[in-house]
Steps between C-alpha positions, in 0.01 A plus 500: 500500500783756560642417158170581382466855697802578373503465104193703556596766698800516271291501139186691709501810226559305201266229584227840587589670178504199286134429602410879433647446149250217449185687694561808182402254281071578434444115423132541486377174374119613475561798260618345159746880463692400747643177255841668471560531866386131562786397250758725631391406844555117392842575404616640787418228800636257283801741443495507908478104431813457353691754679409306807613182385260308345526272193274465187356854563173529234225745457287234392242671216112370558172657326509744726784650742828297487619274839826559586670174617830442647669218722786370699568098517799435729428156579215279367426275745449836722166648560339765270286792622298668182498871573160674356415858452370805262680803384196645369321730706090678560393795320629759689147714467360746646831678468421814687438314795917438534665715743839427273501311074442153506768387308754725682609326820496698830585462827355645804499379873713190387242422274510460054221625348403394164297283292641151521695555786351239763264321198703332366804670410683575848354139638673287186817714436622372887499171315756652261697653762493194734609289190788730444584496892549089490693513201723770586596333833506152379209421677226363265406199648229342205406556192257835386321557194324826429177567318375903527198550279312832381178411500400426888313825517244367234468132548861335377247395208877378271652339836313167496573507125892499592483347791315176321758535211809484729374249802929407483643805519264613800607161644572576896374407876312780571390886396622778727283785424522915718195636329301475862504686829598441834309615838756807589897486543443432834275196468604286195295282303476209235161538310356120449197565250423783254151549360392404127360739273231561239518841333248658244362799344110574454302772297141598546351618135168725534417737182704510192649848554575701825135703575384835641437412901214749456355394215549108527559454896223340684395298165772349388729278776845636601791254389703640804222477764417190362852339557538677830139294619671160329798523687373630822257172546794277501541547817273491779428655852749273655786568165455168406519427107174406387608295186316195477727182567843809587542351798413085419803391515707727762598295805518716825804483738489249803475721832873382573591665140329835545670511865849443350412761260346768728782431748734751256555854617218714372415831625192660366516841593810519354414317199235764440713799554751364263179517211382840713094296507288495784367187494556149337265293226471183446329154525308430812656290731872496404797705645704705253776214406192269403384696286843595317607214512273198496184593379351609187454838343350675257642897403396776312832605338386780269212658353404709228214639254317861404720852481795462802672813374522841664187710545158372455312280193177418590462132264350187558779286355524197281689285687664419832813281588651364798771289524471209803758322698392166711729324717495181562560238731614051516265307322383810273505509107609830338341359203172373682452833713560713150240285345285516835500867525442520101170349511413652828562892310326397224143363703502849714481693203191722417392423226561911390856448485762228298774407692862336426732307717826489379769253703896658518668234693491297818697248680448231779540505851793345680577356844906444546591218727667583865716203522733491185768507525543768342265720706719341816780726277279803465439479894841468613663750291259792586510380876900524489500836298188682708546323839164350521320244322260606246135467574301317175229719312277484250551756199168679320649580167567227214756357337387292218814307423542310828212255389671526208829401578358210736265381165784495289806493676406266771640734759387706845545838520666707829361886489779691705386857487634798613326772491183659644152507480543900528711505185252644304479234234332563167425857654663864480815516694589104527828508732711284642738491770880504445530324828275169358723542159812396710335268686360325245877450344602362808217278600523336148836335516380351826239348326704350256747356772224326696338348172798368391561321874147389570469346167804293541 
């Protein structure tokens, strides 16, 4: 451990302004003008590859955003950890809302502030770094193979294309993915489960052309009010989805489960503070890490239709849009829910409107076993770098290539995060904190040395 604190206190600026030099990069993958950045932002991490060390560096090309792959075999009959994460970032919109540009790193009160930094930029570069630690002091103890993809941020639709194309280069023993969180600094964690996802669009059609709210309104139905109404009896009194058959196959937590989980630090007056709200919403009858973390959801994530510019148009628009996020939890189809929710949309429509339900992407839920080995790893690493062991979570966001990598690859997943639920992910002002940066590049190396000696 001291050989680790010391390459990094002795690299700590480079290793900070190398990552800054990746965070400039606007790898949007949502917004098709930011192609050129993607590319350029593929050639540098695998640039970062090589100049680490590692061997048969490619930016692999797919139909969509190139991979960029890159390994290190030292020994064969050693272990192999799979390293996963994305370079390409969330729209950084609504601009005006950052206190300093997106794509122009800043620190303040020890923390980085821009897009990408803790999601997933800052969380997989520590890979990089921790790779070049080990082989810098002659300390890599198994074999690692890279895989960084650009298209996390809108449902790695290519990556199960690659990743069933090239089942024997992706050969290892487990995948090692930071793209989580952990509790706080001072209370480590190791998430066990993230939450599936089904994510779609919907429009509400009324009249052929926007109309006159005088002249038409109160005879013809609103498109907006109308999808406001549709989306508002999903939920009833108690916040519970009213879907028919949502909930048929979730399977609630034993009473010794939702202790262990509720027995994790949690302080809800400062937990509304932090989001500056008065009082919390939710399902009836679960605490606030059941239902983040191990119950179903269903989210308004934008809406639109009618005049939204400045000053006033008084029109009865055409149409009205929303775009819906449901999370999901074991035993739960992202394919079944789309197609539940589908027919659902479609039966509560008036019959004065058309509506449309269009499906983005999705991905299943995953539960990560707690006594792999490699977990074991995860856990005594982070207890030997933090001084405590870390307390197992469940996560509320998604990652759609775990399942994926356990479908294909035949292979668990450990999700050792490090940065914060407060990071501001996906929002204005994402940060991250130097201070988890460095820890993360000296908590991975750990990792690696357990692995290797448990799996002996």
């Amino acid at each position: 451990m001291e050989q680790i604190k010391q390459y990094v206190e002795q690299h700590k600026q480079r290793l900070l302004d190398e990552l800054f030099d990746l965070l400039r990069f606007p790898s949007v993958s949502a917004d098709p003008k930011y192609k050129q950045d993607i590319l350029k932002t593929a050639d540098f991490v695998a640039q970062k590859f090589r100049d680490a060390g590692a061997d048969n560096v490619e930016v692999c090309k797919t139909a969509g955003n190139p991979i960029v792959y890159g390994e290190k075999i030292i020994d064969a009959s050693k272990p192999t950890v799979l390293v996963y994460g994305h370079y390409d970032v969330q729209p950084p919109d609504p601009l005006e809302l950052w206190k300093t540009p997106p794509f122009e790193p800043t620190v303040r009160d020890g923390k980085i502030y821009a897009r990408g930094a803790c999601d997933d930029k800052g969380q997989f570069y520590m890979h990089v770094k921790a790779f070049e630690l080990m082989m810098q002091t002659n300390t890599l103890p198994c074999n690692i193979k890279f895989m960084i993809e650009g298209e996390e941020e809108v449902g790695s639709s290519n990556l199960s294309i690659f990743v069933k194309e090239n089942k024997e280069r992706l050969k290892a023993d487990v995948v090692l993915i930071s793209d989580t969180s952990m509790i706080s600094m001072e209370n480590p964690s190791l998430e066990t489960g993230l939450r599936g996802l089904s994510y779609l669009e919907v429009e509400v059609t009324g009249p052929n052309r926007d109309l006159h709210s005088g002249v038409y309104g109160g005879a013809v139905a609103n498109p907006a009010t109308i999808l406001a109404k549709m989306i508002a009896s999903m939920h009833d009194e108690n916040n519970h989805i009213t879907i028919p058959g949502f909930y048929n196959k979730v399977i609630d937590l034993t009473d010794a489960e939702r202790k262990a989980l509720n027995d994790a630090p949690y302080n809800e007056a400062e937990y509304k503070k932090d989001l500056e709200i008065d009082e919390l919403w939710g399902e009836k009858g679960y605490t606030t890490f059941e239902r983040t973390g191990t119950r179903p959801t269903l989210e308004v994530n934008g809406i639109w239709g009618g005049y939204i510019g400045e000053g006033a148009k008084t029109v009865l628009p055409s149409q009205a849009h929303a775009k819906i996020s449901m999370r999901l939890v074991p035993n739960q189809s992202s394919q079944e829910i789309t197609d539940l929710f589908t027919a659902h949309f479609e039966k509560i429509a008036p019959k004065s409107v058309k509506v449309k339900v269009t499906p983005h992407h999705g991905g299943e839920p995953v539960v990560t076993p707690t006594d792999s080995v490699a977990y074991r790893a995860a856990q005594k690493a982070i207890a030997e770098s933090f001084g405590k062991d870390p307390i197992p979570t469940r996560g509320g966001g998604s990652i759609p290539i775990v399942a994926l990598f356990e479908a294909e690859l035949g292979i668990k997943t450990v999700l050792m995060g490090f940065g914060l639920d407060s990071d501001a992910l996906h929002s204005p002002n994402e940060k991250y904190d130097i201070y988890n940066y460095y820890k993360g590049i000296e908590t991975i190396p750990l990792f690696h040395k357990y692995f290797a000696e448990l799996s002996k």
